[in-house]
MIMI-434371 format. One record per residue (C-alpha): z, y, x. Coordinates in pm, whole numbers, plus 50000, padded with zeros to 5 digits. Layout:
BEGIN
ZYX ...
% end
This chain:
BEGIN
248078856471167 248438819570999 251218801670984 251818760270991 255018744170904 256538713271078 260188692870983 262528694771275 264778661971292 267778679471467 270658653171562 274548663471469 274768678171834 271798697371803 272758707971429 276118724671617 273778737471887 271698758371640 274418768171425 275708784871760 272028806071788 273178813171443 276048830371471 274908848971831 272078859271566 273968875971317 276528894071603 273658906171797 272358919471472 275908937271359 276838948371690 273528971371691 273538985771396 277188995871507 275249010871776 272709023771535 275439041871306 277369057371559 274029072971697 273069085971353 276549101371286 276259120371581 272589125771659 270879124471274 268339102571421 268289065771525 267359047671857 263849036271838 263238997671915 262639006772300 265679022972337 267258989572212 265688966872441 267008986772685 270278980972642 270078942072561 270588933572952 274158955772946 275008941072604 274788905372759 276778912073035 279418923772797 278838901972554 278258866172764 277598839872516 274248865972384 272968845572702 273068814072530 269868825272284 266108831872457 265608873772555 262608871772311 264258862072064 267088885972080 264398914972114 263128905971806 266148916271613 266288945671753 262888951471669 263428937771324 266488959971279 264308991571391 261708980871108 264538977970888 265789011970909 261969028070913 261599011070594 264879021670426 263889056670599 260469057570379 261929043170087 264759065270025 262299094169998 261359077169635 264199058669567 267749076269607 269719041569589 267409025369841 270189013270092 270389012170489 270758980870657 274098964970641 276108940270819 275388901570826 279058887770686 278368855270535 278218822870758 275168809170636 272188794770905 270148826770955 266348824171094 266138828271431 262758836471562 260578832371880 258218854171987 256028849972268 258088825072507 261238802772470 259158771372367 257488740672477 255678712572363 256288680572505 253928646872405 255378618072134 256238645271853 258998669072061 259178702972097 261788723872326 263128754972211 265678773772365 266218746972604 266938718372280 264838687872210 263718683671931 261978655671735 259568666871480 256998655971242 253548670471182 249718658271154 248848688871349 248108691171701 250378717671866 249368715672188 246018731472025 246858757871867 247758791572031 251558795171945 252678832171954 255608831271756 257978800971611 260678805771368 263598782171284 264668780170944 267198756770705 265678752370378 266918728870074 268888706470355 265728701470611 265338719570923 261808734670909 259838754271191 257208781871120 254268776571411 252418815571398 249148817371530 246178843771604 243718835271293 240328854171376 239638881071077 236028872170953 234858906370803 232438903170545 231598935170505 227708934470613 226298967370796 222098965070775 221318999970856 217889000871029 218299040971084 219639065171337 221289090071146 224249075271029 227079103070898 231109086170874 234129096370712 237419083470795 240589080770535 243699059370421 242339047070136 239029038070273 239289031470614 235989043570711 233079054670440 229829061670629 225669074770432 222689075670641 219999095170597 218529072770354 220959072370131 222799036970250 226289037270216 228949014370442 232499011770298 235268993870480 238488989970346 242078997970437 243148959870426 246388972570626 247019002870392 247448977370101 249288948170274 251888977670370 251868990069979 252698957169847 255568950470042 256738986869992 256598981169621 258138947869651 261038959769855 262068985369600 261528965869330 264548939369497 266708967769631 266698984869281 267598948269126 269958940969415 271798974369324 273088960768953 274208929869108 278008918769219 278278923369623 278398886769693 277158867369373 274648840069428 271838868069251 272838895669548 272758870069805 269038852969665 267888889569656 269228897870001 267198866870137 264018879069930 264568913670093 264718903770416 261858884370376 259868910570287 261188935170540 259738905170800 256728901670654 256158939570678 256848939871047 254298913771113 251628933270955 
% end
């Protein structure tokens, strides 16, 4: 995945409009985990990111204005929510004060994410997404690239959008074996660790196995840091935006 970066130029209407996403966001996000919770008291287990999906189209019949946001985007915090909990689910097994996901409170402008569908790009700089206009600046092409996931974000008073696209993996890893007997291994650590009869030995790396480490270690390292902070401080909320960074970034690998 690679990601480009354009500047959104978002008039007062359109400011309101997003804010609105916002806050359908964040109650979308607290009203399953309630779901989550109540499932775990009673059940030890949680509802996998299927099972959430599921009940989106029942939600937004109770829950009308969940309408208002694209039903890709939505999914994606439930899937994001699921990751959340598998991650606090593998972390707690090294780290007793690792803790579950909580409830979004403040009224900050949260990320909203796209994935898949619920934009369009239009000629003379605009983009539509979720059904707003939007002027934006960028030397990049757009109608180029192959967008499969946009994010929205407010950052140091400019409205910024994350363009995600395939990027081909070139493997450098050369395999010149000019034998038939060829004997492989397969592992965590090594992905795949393969000898012919000549002696010739092919190693390929875990890549994923380490991206998943790092943000593992990263995520207890701010959770651990988070946990001597005041509930609320500028330092708990900073770390809280770090975390769920990381807890993104995860999912996408």
């Amino acid at each position: 995945m690679k990601t480009y970066q354009i500047r959104l130029f978002p008039s007062k209407d359109q400011i309101n409009q997003l804010n609105e996403l916002s806050n359908i966001r964040k109650d979308v996000w607290n009203k399953l985990l309630d779901i989550e919770q109540q499932f775990y008291i009673t059940n030890k287990s949680i509802f996998n990111k299927f099972d959430l999906n599921n009940m989106l189209p029942e939600l937004k019949e109770t829950y009308s204005d969940w309408k208002k946001l694209n039903s890709k985007a939505i999914q994606t915090i439930a899937t994001e929510l699921y990751g959340s909990y598998r991650s606090f689910f593998n972390l707690i097994k090294k780290d007793k004060s690792a803790r579950p996901p909580r409830k979004i409170e403040n009224t900050d402008y949260h990320s909203i994410i796209w994935n898949q569908s619920g934009w369009m790009i239009k000629e003379n700089n605009i983009i539509i997404i979720n059904k707003i206009q939007f002027e934006y600046r960028s030397n990049l092409n757009l109608n180029e690239l192959e967008i499969k996931e946009i994010r929205i974000k407010f950052i140091r008073n400019k409205w910024l959008c994350d363009i995600i696209i395939d990027d081909s993996i070139e493997y450098k890893d050369k395999i010149l074996i000019d034998t038939r007997v060829l004997a492989i291994d397969l592992g965590l650590g090594k992905l795949c660790h393969g000898i012919d009869n000549k002696g010739n030995q092919i190693i390929i790396k875990n890549k994923s196995k380490k991206i998943n480490d790092y943000y593992q270690k990263q995520i207890a390292k701010i959770q651990n840091k988070r946990s001597k902070t005041i509930k609320g401080s500028n330092r708990n909320l900073l770390l809280k935006r770090s975390l769920n960074k990381c807890y993104y970034e995860l999912l996408l690998h």
